[in-house]
N, CA, C and O atoms as a Tinker XYZ file with bonds, in Angstrom:
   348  protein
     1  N    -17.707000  -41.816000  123.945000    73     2
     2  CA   -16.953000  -43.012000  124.185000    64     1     3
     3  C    -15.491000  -42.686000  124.499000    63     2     4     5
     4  O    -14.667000  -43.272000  125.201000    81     3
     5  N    -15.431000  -41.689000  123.842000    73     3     6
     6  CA   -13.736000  -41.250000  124.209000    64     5     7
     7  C    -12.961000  -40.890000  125.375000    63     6     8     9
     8  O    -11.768000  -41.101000  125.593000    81     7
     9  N    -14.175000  -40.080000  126.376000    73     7    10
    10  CA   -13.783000  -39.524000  127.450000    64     9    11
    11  C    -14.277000  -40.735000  128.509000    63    10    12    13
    12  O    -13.882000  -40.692000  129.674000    81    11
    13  N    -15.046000  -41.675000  128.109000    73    11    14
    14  CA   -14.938000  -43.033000  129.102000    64    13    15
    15  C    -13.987000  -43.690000  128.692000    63    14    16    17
    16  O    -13.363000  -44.337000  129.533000    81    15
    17  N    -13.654000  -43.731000  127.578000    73    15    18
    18  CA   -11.766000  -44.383000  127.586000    64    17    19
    19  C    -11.018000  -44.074000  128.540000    63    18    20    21
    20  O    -10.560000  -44.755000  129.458000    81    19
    21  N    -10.853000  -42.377000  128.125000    73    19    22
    22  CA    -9.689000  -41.491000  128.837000    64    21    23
    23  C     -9.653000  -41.740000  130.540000    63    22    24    25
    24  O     -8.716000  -41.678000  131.336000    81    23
    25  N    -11.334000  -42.096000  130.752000    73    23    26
    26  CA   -11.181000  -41.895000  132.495000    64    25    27
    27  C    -10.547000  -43.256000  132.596000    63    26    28    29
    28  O     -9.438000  -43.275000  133.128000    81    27
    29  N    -11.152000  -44.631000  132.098000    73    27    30
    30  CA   -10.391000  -45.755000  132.236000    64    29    31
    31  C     -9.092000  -45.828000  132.254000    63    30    32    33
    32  O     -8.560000  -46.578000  133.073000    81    31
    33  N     -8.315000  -45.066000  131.359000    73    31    34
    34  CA    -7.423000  -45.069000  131.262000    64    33    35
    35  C     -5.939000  -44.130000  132.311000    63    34    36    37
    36  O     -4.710000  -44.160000  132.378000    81    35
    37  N     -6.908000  -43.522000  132.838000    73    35    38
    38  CA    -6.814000  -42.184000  133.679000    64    37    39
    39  C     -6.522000  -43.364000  135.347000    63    38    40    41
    40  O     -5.545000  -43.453000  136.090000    81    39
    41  N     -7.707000  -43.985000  135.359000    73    39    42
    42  CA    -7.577000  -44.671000  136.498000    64    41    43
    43  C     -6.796000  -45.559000  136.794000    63    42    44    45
    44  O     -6.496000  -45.645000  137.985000    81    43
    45  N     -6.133000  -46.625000  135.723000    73    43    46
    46  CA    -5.186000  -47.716000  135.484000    64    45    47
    47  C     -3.722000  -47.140000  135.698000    63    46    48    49
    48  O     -2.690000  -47.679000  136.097000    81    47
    49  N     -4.037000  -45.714000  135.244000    73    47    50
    50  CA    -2.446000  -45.361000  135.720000    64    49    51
    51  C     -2.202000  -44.896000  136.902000    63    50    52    53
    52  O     -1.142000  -45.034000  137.514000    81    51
    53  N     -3.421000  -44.179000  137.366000    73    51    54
    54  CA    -3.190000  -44.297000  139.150000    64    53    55
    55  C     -2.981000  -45.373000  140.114000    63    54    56    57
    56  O     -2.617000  -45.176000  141.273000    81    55
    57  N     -3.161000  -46.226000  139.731000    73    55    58
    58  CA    -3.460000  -47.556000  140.194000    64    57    59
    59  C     -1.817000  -48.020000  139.848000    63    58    60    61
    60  O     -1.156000  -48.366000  140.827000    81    59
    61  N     -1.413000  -48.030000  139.037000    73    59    62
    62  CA    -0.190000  -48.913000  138.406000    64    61    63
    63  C      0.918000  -47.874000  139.268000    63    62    64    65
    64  O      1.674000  -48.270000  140.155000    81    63
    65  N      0.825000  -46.672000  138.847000    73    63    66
    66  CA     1.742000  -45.920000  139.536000    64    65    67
    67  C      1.882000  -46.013000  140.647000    63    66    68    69
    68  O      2.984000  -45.823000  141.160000    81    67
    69  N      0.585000  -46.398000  141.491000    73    67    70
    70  CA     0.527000  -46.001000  143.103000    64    69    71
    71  C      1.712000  -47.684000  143.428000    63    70    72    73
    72  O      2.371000  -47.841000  144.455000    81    71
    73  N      1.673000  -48.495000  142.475000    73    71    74
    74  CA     2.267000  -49.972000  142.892000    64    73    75
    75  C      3.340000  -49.884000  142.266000    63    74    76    77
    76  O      3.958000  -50.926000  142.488000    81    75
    77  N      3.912000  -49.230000  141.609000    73    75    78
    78  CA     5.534000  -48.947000  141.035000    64    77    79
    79  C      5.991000  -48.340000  142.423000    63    78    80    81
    80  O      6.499000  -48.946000  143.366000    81    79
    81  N      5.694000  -47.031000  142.324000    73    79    82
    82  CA     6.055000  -45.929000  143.460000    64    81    83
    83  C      6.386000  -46.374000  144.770000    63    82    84    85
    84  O      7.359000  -46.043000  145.448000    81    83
    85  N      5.207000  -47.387000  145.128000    73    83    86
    86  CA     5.765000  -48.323000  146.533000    64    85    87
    87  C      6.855000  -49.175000  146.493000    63    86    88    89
    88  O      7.685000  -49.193000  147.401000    81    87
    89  N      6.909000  -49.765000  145.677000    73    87    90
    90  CA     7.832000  -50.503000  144.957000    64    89    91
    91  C      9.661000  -49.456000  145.961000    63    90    92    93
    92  O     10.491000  -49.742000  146.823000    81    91
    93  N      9.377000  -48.432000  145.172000    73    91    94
    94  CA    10.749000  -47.826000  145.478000    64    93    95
    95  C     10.632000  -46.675000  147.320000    63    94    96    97
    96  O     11.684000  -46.298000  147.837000    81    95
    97  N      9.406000  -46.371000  147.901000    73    95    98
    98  CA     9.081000  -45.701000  147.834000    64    97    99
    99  C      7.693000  -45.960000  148.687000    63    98   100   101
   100  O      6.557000  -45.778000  148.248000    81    99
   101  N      7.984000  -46.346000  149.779000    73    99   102
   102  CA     7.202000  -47.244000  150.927000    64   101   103
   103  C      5.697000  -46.280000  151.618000    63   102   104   105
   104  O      4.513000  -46.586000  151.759000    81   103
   105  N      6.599000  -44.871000  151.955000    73   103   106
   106  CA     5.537000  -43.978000  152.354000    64   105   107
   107  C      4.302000  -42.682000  151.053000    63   106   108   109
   108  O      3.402000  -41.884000  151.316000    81   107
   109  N      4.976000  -43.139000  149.698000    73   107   110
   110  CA     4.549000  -42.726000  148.368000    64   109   111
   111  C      3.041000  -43.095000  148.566000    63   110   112   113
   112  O      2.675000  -44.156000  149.071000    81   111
   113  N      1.914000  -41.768000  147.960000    73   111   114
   114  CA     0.673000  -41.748000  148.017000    64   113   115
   115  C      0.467000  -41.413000  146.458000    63   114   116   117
   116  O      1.244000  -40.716000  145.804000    81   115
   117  N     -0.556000  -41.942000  146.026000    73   115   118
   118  CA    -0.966000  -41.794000  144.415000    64   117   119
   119  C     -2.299000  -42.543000  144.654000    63   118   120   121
   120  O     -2.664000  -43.690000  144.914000    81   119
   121  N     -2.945000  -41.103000  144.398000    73   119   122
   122  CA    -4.524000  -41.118000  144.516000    64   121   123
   123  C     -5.096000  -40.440000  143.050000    63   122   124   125
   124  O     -4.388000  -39.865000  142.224000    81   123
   125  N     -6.737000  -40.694000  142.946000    73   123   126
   126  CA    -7.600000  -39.482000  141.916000    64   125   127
   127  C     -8.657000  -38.922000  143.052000    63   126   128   129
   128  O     -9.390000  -39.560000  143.807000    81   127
   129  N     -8.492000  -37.654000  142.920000    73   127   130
   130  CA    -9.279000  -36.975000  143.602000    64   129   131
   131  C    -10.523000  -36.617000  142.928000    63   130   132   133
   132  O    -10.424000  -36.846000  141.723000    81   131
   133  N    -11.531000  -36.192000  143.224000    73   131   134
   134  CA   -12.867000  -35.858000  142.641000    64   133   135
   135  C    -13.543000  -34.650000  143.609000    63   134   136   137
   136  O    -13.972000  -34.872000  144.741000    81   135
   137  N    -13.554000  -33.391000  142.980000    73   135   138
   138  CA   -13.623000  -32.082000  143.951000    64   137   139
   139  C    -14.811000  -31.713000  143.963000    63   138   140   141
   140  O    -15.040000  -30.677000  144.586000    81   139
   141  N    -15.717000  -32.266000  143.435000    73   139   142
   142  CA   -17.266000  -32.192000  143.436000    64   141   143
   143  C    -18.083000  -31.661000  142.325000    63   142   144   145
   144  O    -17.769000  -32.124000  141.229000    81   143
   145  N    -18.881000  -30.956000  142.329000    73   143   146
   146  CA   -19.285000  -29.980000  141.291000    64   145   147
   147  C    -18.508000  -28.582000  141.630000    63   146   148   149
   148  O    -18.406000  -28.142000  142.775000    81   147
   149  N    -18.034000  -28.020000  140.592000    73   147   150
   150  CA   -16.908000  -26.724000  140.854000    64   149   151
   151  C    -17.596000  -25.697000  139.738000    63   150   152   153
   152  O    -17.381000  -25.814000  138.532000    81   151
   153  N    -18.374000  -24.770000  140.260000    73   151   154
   154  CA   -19.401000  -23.480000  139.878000    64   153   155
   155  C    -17.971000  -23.049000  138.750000    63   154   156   157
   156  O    -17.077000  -22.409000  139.304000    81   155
   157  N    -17.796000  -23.334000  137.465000    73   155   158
   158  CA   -17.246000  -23.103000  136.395000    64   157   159
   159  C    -18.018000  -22.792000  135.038000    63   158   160   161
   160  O    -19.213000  -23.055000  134.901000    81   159
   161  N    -17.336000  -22.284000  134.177000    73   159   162
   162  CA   -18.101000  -22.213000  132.993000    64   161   163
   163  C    -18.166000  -23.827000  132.383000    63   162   164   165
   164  O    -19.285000  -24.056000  131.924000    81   163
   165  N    -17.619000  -24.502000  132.320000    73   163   166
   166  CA   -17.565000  -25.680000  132.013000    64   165   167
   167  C    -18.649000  -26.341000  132.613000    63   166   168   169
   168  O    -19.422000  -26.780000  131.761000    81   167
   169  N    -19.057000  -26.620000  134.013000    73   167   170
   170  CA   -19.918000  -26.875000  134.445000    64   169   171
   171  C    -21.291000  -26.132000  134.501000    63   170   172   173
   172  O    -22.161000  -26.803000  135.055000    81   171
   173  N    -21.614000  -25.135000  134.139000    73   171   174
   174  CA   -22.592000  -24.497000  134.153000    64   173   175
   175  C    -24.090000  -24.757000  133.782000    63   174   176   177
   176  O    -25.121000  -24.100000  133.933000    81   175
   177  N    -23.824000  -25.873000  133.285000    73   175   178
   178  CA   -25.223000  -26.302000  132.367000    64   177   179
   179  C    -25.727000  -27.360000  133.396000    63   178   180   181
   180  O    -26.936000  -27.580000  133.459000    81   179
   181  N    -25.020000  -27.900000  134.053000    73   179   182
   182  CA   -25.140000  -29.066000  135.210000    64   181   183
   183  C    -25.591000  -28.165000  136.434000    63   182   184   185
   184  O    -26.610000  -28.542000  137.013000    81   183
   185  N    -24.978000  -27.049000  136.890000    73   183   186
   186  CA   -25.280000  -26.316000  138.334000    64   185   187
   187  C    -26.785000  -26.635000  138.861000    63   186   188   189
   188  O    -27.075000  -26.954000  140.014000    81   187
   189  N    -27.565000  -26.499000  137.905000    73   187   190
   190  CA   -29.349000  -26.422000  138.838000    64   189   191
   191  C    -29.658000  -28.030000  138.901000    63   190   192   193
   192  O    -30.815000  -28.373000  139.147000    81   191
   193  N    -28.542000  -29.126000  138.662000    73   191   194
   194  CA   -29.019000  -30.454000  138.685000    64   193   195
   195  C    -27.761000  -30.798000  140.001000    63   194   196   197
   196  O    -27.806000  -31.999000  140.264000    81   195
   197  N    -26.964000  -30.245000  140.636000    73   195   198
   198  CA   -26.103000  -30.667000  141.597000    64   197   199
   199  C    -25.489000  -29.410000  142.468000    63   198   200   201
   200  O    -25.055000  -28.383000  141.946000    81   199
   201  N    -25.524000  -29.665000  143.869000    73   199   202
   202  CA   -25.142000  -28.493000  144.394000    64   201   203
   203  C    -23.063000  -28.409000  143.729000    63   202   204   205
   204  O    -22.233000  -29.162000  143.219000    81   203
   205  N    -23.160000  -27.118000  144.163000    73   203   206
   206  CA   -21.945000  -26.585000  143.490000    64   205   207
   207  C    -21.022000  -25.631000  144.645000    63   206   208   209
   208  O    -21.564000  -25.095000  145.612000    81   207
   209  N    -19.681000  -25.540000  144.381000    73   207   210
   210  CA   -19.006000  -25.023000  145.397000    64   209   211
   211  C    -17.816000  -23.874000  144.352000    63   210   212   213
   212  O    -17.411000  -24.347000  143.289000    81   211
   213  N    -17.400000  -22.577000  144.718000    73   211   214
   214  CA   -16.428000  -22.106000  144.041000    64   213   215
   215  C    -15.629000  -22.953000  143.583000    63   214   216   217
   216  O    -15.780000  -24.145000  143.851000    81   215
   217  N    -14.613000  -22.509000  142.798000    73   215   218
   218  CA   -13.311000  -23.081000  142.785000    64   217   219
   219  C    -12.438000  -23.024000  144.222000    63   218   220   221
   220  O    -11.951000  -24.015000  144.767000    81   219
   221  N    -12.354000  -21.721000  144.684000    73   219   222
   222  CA   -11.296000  -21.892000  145.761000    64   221   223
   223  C    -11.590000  -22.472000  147.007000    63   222   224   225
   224  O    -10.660000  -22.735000  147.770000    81   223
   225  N    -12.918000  -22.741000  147.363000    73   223   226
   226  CA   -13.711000  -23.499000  148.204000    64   225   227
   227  C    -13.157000  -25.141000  148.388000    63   226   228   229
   228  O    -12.948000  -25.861000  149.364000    81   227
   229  N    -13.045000  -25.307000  146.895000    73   227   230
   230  CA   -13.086000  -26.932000  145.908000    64   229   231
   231  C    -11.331000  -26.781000  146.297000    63   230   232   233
   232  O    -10.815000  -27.752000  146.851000    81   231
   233  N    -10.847000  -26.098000  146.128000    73   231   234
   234  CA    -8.987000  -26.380000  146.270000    64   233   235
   235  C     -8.779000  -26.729000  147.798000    63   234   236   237
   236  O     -8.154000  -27.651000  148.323000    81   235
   237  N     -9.533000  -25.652000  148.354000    73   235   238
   238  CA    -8.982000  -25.763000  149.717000    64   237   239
   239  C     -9.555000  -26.917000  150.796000    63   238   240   241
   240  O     -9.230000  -27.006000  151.980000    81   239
   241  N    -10.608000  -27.878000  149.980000    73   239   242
   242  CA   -11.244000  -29.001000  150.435000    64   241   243
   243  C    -10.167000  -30.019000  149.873000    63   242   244   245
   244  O     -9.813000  -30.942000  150.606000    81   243
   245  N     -9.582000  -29.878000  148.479000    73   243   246
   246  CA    -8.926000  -31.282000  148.419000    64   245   247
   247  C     -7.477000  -30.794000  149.127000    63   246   248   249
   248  O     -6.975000  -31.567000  149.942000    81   247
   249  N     -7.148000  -30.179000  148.982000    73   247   250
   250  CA    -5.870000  -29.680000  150.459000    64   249   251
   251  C     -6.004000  -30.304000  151.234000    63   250   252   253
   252  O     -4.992000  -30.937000  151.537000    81   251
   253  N     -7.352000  -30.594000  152.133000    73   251   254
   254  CA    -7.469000  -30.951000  153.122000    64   253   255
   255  C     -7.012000  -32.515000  153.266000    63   254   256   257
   256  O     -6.218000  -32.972000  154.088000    81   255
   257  N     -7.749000  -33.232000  152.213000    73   255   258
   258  CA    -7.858000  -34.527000  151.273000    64   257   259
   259  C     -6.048000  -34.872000  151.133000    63   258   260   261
   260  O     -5.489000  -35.921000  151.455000    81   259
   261  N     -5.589000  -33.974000  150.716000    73   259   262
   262  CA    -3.857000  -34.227000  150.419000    64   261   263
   263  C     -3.352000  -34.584000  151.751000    63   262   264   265
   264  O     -2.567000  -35.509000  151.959000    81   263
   265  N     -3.837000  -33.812000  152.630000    73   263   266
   266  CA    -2.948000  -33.574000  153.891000    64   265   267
   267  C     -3.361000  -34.748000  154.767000    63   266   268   269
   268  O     -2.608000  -35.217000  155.621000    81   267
   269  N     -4.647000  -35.228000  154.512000    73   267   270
   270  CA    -4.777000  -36.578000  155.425000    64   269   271
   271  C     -4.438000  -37.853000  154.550000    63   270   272   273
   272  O     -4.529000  -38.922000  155.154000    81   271
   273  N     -4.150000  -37.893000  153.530000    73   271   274
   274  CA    -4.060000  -38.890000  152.948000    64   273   275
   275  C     -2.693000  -39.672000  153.468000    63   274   276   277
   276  O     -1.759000  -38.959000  153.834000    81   275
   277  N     -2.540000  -41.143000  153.514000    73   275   278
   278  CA    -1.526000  -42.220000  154.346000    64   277   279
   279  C     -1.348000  -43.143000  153.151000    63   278   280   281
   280  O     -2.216000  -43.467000  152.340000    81   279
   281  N     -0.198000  -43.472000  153.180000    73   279   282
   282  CA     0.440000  -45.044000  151.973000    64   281   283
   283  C     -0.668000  -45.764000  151.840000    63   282   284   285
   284  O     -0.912000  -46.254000  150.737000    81   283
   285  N     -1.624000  -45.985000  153.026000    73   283   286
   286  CA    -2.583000  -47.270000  152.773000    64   285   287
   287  C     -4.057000  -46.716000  151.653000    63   286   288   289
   288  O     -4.705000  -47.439000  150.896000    81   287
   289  N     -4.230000  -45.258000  151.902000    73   287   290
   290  CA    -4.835000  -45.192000  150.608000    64   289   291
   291  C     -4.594000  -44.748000  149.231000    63   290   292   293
   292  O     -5.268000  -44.058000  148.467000    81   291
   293  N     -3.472000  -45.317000  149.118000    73   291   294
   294  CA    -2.794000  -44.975000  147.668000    64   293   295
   295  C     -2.918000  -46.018000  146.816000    63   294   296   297
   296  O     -2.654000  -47.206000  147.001000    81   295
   297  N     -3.431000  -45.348000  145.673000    73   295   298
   298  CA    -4.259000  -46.312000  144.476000    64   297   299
   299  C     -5.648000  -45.970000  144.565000    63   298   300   301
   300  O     -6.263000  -46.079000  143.504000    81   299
   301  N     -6.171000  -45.659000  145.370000    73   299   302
   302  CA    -7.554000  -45.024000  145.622000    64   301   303
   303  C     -8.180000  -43.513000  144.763000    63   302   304   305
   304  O     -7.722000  -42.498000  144.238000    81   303
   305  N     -9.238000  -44.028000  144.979000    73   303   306
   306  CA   -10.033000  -42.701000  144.297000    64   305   307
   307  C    -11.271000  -42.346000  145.379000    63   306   308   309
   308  O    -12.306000  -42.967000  145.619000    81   307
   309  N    -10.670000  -40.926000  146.006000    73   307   310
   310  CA   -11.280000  -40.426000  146.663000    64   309   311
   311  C    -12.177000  -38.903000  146.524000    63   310   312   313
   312  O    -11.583000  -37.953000  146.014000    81   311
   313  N    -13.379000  -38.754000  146.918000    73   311   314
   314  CA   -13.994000  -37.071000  147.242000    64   313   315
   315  C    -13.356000  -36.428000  147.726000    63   314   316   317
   316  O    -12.233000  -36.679000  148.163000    81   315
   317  N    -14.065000  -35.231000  147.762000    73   315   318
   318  CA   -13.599000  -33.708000  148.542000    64   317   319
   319  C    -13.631000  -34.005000  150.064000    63   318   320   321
   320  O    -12.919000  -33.294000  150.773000    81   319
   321  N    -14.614000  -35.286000  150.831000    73   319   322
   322  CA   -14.802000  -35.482000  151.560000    64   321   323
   323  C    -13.827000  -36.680000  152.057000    63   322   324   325
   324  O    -14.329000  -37.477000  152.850000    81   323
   325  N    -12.997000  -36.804000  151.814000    73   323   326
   326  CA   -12.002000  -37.800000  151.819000    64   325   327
   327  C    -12.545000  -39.756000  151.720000    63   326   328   329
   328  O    -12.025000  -40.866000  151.833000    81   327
   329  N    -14.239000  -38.975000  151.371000    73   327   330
   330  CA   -14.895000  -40.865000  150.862000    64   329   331
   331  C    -14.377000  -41.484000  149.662000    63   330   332   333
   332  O    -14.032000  -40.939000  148.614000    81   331
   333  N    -14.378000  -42.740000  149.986000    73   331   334
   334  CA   -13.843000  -43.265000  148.894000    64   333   335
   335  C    -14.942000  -43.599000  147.792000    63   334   336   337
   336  O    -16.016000  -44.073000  148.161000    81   335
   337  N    -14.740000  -43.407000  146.707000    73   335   338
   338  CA   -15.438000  -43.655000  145.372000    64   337   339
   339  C    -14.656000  -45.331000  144.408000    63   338   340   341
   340  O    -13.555000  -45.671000  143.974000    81   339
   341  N    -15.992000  -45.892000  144.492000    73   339   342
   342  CA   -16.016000  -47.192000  143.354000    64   341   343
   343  C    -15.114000  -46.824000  142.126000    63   342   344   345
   344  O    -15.467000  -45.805000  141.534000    81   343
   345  N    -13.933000  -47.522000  141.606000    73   343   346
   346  CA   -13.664000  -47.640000  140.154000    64   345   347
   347  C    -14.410000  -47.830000  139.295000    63   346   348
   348  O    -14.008000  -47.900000  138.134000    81   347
């Protein structure tokens, strides 16, 4: 229950921030990114239930994600694939 708090809570401030930030701060982007499954020890127990990508694979995909991102999708929660994901 705790770590579905934390994400709720995780998301409200992206969201709030991304509408302060404009506030001052017209071309300001404030997104949550989501880098997929990332072949970690942390993840390891999940790997044979979802395909998986290195870490540096996973950085250099949301790079990509940073670099196209525009004011109009700020507040958003987007993939590695720059799709947008449901709150």
């Amino acid at each position: 229950m705790s770590y579905r708090a934390s994400k709720a809570a995780l998301n409200q401030i992206v969201r709030t921030a991304s509408i302060e930030l404009r506030r001052r701060n017209k071309q300001s982007v404030v997104v949550a990114l989501h880098p997929g499954t990332v072949a970690t020890a942390l993840s390891e127990k999940y790997l044979n239930r979802h395909p998986s990508i290195p870490a540096e694979a996973a950085a250099t995909r949301l790079l990509e994600v940073v670099r196209a991102l525009r004011p109009e999708h700020s507040g958003g929660f987007y993939d590695y694939a720059m799709g947008p994901l449901p709150w």
